[in-house]
MIMITOR-351163 format. One line per 4 residues: for each residue x, y, z of N, C-alpha, C. Coordinates in steps of 0.1 Angstrom, whole numbers, plus 2048, in hexadecimal, padded with zeros to 3 digits. Last residue first. Example, Ala and Ser with C-alpha at 12.3 -4.5 7.8 and 13.67 -1.06 7.14 Angstrom:
<nodes>
880,7EA,847,889,7F5,847,881,800,84F  884,7C7,84E,87B,7D3,84E,884,7DF,84E
</nodes>
This chain:
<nodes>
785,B4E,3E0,790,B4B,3E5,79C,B53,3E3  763,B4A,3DE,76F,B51,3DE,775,B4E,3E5  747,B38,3CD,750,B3A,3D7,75D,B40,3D4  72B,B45,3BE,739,B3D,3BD,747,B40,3C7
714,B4F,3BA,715,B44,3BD,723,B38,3BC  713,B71,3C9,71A,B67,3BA,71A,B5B,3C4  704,B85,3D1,6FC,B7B,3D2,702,B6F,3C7  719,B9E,3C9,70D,B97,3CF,708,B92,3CD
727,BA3,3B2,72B,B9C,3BA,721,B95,3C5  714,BA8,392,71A,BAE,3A2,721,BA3,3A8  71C,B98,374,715,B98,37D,71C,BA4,388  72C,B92,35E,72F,B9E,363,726,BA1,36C
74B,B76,35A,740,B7A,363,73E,B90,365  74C,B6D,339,751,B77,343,749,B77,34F  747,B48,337,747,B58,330,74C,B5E,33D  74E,B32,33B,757,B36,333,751,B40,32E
742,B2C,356,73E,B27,34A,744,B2A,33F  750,B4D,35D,746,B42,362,73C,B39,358  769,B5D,36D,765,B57,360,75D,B4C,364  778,B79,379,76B,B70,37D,76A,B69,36C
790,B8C,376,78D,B83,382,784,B78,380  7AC,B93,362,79C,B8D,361,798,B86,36C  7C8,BA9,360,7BF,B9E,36D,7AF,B9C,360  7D0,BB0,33E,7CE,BAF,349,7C5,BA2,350
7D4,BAF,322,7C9,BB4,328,7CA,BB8,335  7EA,BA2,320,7DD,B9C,319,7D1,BA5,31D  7FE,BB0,32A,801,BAA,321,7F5,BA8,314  7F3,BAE,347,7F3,BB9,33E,7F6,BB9,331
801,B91,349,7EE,B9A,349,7EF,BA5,340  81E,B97,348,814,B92,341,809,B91,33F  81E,BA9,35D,820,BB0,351,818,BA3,34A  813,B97,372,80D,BA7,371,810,BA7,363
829,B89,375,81D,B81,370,814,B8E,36F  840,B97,37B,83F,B90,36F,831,B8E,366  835,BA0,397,837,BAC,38C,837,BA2,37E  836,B86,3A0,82E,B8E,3A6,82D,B94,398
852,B81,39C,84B,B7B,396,83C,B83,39C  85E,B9F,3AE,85D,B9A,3A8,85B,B8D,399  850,B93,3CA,84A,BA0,3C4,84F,B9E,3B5  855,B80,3D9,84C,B7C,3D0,849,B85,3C9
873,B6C,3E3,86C,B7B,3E2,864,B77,3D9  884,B57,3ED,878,B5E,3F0,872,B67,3F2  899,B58,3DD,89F,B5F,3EA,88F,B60,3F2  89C,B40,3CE,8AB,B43,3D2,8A9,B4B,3E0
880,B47,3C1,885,B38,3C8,892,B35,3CF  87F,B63,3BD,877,B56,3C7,879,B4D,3C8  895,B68,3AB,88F,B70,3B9,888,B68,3C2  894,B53,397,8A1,B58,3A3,89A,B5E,3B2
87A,B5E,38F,87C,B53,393,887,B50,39E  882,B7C,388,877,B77,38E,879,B69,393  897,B73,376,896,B79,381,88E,B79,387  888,B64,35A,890,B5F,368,897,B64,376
878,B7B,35A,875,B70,35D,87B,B66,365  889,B8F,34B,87E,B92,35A,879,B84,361  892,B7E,337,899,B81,340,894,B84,351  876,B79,32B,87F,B6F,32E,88A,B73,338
874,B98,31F,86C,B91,329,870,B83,333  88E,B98,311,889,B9F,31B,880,B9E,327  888,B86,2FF,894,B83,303,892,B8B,30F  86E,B7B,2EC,86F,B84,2F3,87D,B84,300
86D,B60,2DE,862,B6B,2DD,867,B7A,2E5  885,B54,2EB,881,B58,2DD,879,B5F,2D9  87C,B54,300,88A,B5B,2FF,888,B5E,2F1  866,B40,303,861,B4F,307,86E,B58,304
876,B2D,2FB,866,B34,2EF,867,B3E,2F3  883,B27,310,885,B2C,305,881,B2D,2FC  86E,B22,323,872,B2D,320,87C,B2C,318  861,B0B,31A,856,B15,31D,861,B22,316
875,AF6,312,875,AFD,30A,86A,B07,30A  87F,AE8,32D,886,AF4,32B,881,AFA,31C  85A,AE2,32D,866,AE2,333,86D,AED,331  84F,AE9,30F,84A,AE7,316,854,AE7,31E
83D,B0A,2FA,845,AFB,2FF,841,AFB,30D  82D,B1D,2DA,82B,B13,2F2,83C,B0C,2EF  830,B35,2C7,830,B23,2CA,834,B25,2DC  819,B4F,2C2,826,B48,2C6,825,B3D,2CC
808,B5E,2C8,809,B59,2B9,812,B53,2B8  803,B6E,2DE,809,B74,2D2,80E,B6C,2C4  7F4,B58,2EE,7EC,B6C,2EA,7F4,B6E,2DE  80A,B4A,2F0,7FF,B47,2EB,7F4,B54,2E7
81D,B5D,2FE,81D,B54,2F5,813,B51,2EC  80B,B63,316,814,B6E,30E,817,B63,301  804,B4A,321,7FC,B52,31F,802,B5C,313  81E,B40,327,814,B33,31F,80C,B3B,31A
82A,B49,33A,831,B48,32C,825,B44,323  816,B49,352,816,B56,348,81E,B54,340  814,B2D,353,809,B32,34B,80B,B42,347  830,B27,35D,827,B23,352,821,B26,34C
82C,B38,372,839,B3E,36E,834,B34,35C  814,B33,385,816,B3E,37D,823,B3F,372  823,B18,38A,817,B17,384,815,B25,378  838,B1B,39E,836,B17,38F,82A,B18,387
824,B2D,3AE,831,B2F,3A7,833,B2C,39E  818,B14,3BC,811,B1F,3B1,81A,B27,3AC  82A,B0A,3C7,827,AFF,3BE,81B,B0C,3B5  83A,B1E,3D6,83E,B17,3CF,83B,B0F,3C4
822,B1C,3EA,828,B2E,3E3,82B,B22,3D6  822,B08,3F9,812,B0C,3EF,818,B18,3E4  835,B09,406,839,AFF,3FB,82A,B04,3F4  834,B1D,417,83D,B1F,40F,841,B19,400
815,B31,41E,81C,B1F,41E,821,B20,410  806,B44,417,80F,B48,423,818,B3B,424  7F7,B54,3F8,7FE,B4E,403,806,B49,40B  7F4,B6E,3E9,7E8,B69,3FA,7F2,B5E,401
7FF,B6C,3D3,7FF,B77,3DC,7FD,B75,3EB  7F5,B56,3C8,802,B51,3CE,805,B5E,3D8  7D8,B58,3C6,7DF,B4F,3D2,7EA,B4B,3D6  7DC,B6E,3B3,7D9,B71,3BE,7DD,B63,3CA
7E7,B5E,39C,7EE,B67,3A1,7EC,B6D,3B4  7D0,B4B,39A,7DC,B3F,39C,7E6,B53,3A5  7C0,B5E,390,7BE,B56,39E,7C7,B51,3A2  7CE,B68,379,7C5,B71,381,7C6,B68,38E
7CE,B4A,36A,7DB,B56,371,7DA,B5E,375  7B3,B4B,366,7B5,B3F,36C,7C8,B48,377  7AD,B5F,353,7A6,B5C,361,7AD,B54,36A  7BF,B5F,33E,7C1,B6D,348,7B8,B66,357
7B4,B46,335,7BB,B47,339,7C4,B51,341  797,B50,32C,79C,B45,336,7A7,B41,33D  79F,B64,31B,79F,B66,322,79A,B59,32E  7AD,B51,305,7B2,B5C,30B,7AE,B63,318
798,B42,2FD,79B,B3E,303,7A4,B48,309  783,B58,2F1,77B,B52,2FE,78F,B4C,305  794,B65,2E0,791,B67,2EE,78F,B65,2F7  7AB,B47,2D5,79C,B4C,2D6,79A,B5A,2E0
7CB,B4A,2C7,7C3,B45,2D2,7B5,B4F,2D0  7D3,B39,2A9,7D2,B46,2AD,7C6,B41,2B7  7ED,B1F,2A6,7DE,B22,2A4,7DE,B32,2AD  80B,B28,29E,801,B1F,2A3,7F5,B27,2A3
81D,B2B,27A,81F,B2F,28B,812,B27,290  82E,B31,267,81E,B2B,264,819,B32,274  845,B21,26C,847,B2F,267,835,B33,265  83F,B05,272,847,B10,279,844,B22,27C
835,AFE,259,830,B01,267,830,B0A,274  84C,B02,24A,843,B05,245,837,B09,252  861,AEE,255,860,AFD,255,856,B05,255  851,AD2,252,84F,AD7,25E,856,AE9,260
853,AD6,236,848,AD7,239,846,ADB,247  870,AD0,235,86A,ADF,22E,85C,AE3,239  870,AB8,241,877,AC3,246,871,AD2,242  863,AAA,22D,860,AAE,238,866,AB7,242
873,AB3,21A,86A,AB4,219,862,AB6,226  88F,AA2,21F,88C,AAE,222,87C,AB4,21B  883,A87,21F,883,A8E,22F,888,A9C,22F  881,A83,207,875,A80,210,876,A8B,21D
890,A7F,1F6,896,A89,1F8,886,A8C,203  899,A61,1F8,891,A68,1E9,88F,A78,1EB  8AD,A5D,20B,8B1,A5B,1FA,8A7,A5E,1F3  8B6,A65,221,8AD,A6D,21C,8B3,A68,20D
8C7,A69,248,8C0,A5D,239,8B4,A65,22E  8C7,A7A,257,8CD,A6E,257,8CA,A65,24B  8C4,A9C,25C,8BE,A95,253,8CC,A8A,24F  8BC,AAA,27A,8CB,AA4,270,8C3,AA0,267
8A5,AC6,284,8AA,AB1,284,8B7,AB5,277  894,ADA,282,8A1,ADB,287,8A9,ACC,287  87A,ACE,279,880,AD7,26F,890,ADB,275  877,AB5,285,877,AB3,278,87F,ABF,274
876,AC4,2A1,87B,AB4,29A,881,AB2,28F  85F,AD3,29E,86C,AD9,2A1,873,ACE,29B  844,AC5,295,84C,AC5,28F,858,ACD,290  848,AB1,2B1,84B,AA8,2A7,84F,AB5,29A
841,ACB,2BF,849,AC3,2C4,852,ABA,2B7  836,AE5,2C4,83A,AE0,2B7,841,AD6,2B7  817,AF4,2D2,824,AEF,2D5,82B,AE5,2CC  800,AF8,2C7,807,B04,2C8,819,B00,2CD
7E7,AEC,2C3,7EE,AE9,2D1,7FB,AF2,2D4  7E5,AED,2A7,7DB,AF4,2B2,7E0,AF1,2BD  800,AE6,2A0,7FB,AF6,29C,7EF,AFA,2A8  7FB,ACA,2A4,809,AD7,2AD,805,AE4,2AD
7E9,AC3,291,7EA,AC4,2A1,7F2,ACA,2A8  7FB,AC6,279,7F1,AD3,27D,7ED,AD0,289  813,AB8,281,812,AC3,27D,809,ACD,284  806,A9C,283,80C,AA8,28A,80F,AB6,28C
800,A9B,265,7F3,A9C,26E,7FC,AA1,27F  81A,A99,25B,812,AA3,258,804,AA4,262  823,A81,269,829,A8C,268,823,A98,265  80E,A6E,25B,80F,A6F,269,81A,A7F,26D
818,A70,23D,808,A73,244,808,A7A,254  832,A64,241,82D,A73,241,823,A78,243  831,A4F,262,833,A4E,254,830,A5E,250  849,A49,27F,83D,A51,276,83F,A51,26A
858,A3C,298,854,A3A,288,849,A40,28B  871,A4C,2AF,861,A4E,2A9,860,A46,29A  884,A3F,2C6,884,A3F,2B3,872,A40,2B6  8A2,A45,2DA,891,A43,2D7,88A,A4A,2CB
8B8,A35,2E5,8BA,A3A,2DD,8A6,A3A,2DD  8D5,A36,2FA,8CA,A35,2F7,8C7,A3C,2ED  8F7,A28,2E7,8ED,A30,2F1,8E1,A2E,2F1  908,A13,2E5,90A,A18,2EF,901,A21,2F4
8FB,A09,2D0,90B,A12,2CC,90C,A19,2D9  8DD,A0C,2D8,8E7,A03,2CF,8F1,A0C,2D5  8BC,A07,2E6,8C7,A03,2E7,8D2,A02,2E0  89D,A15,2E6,8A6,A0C,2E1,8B2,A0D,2E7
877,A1C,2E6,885,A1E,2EC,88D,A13,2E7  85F,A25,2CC,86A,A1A,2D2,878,A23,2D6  840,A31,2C0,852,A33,2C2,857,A28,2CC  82C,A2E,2A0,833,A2D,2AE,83D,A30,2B4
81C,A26,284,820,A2B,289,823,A2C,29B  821,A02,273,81C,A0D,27D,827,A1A,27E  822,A06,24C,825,A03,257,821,A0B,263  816,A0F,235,814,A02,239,818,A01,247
826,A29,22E,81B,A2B,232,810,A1C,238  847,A25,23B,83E,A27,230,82E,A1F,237  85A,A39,252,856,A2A,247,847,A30,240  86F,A4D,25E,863,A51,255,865,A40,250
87B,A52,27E,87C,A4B,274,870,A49,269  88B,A67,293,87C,A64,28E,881,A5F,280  89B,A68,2B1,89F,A66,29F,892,A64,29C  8B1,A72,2CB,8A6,A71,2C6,89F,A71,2B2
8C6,A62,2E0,8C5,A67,2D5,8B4,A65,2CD  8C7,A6F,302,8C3,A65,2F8,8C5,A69,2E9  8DD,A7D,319,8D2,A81,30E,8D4,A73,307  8F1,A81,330,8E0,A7A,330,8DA,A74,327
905,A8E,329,905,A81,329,8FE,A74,329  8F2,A9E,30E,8FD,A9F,31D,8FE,A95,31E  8F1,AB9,2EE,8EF,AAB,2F9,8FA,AAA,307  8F2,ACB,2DE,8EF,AD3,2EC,8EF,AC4,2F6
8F2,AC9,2BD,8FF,ACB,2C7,8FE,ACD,2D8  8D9,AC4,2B7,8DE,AD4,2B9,8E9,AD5,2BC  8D7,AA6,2B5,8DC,AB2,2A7,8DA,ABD,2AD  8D5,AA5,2D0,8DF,A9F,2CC,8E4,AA4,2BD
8BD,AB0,2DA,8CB,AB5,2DE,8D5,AAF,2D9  8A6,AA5,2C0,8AE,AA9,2C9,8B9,AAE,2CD  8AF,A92,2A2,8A7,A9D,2A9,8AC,A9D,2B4  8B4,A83,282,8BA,A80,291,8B2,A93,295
89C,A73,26D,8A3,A7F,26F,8A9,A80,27C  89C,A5D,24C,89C,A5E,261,8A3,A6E,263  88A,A4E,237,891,A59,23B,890,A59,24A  87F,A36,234,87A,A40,227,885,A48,229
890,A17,23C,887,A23,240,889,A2C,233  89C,9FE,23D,893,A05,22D,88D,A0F,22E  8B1,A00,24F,8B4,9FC,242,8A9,A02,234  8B2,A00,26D,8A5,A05,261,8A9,A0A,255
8C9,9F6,274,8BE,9F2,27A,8B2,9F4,276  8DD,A01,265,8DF,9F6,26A,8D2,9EE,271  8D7,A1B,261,8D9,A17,254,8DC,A07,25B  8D0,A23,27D,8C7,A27,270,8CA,A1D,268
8EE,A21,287,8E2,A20,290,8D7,A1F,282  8FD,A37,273,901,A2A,277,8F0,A21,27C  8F1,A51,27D,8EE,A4A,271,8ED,A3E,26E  8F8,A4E,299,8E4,A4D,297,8E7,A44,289
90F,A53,29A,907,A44,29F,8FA,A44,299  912,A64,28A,915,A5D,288,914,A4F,28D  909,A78,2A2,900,A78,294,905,A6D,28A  914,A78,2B6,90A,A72,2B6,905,A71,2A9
937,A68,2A7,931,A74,2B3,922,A6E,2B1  94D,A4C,2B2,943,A53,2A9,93C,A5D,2B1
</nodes>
């Protein structure tokens, strides 16, 4: 049996009265490896807990979210202000494994509906918290001379300026391998500069490159913001600041 056929199997043998199950992950994109678990969210009815359980059957792993719809919809809009769509990507790209009152395409609709809705619109204030914070994180990777300090702010920048450009433009976050393919989807070009930039410094130790990346993304937003203090702008002189430089 392939995976969608265990899951089903898996479902109709072990959650008999579920509302609806929808199989998720690399396993309904066609993209799984030998690693991959099967990932299935199982909709019960509003009596029961919500939770997730690792499992065992038909030879694979397998890890089952129960959520009732309530719970599916209050995700939802927490994803919206967190901007990253985890539970409802799930739902609206998922197999649909079981669906006798027609429950789980509903939810499916609904997690479209989000989708297409997009995430919360970022604040200035926070906007620019975050130009501040990749303004400094940029300059210390400029400044520094220890090879493993380069590297661990490297990642850092290469994060926050997908996470910045993204979020400035109204576009869904991820997380792992799905930072940048948000950022390929938002922008196929930029994503490219990107992993060049990365090639560049971690294949040959060049920094000019991700250097230039994290620029265009500033500039993106505005630009460098150096000084943020208490979460307003600092427009004081520089003399007599009671905050140490680095």
């Amino acid at each position: 049996m392939n995976s969608v056929d265990i899951a089903r199997a898996f479902v109709q043998q072990t959650f008999p009265n579920c509302k609806a199950a929808i199989l998720a992950g690399s396993a309904s994109r066609g993209e799984e490896t030998d690693t991959s678990d099967l990932d299935i969210l199982v909709i019960v009815d509003k009596t029961q807990s919500v939770y997730e359980e690792s499992l065992n059957a038909f030879g694979r792993a397998i890890d089952v979210l129960f959520y009732t719809h309530d719970a599916c919809r209050k995700l939802f809009k927490m994803e919206i202000q967190r901007r990253r769509p985890v539970v409802t990507h799930m739902c609206a790209h998922g197999i649909i494994l079981k669906d006798p009152t027609g429950l789980a395409l509903q939810i499916q609709d609904e997690a479209w509906q989000v989708l297409r809705y997009g995430p919360e619109v970022m604040s200035q204030e926070e906007l620019d918290m975050h130009r501040n914070e990749l303004t400094d994180q940029l300059d210390d990777f400029i400044g520094a001379k220890d090879w493993h300090e380069s590297n661990i702010v490297a990642f850092s920048l290469i994060v926050g300026s997908i996470n910045l450009v993204l979020s400035s433009r109204r576009h869904w976050i991820g997380a792992g391998k799905w930072l940048l393919r948000e950022l390929q989807d938002y922008d196929p070009q930029l994503a490219q500069q990107c992993v060049r930039a990365m090639d560049s410094f971690y294949k040959q130790g060049r920094k000019d490159d991700l250097i230039a990346f994290v620029e265009q993304a500033l500039d993106l937003v505005g630009g460098r913001l150096d000084k943020i203090i208490h979460g307003k702008k600092d427009t004081r002189p520089n003399e007599g600041l009671l905050v140490s430089e680095t």
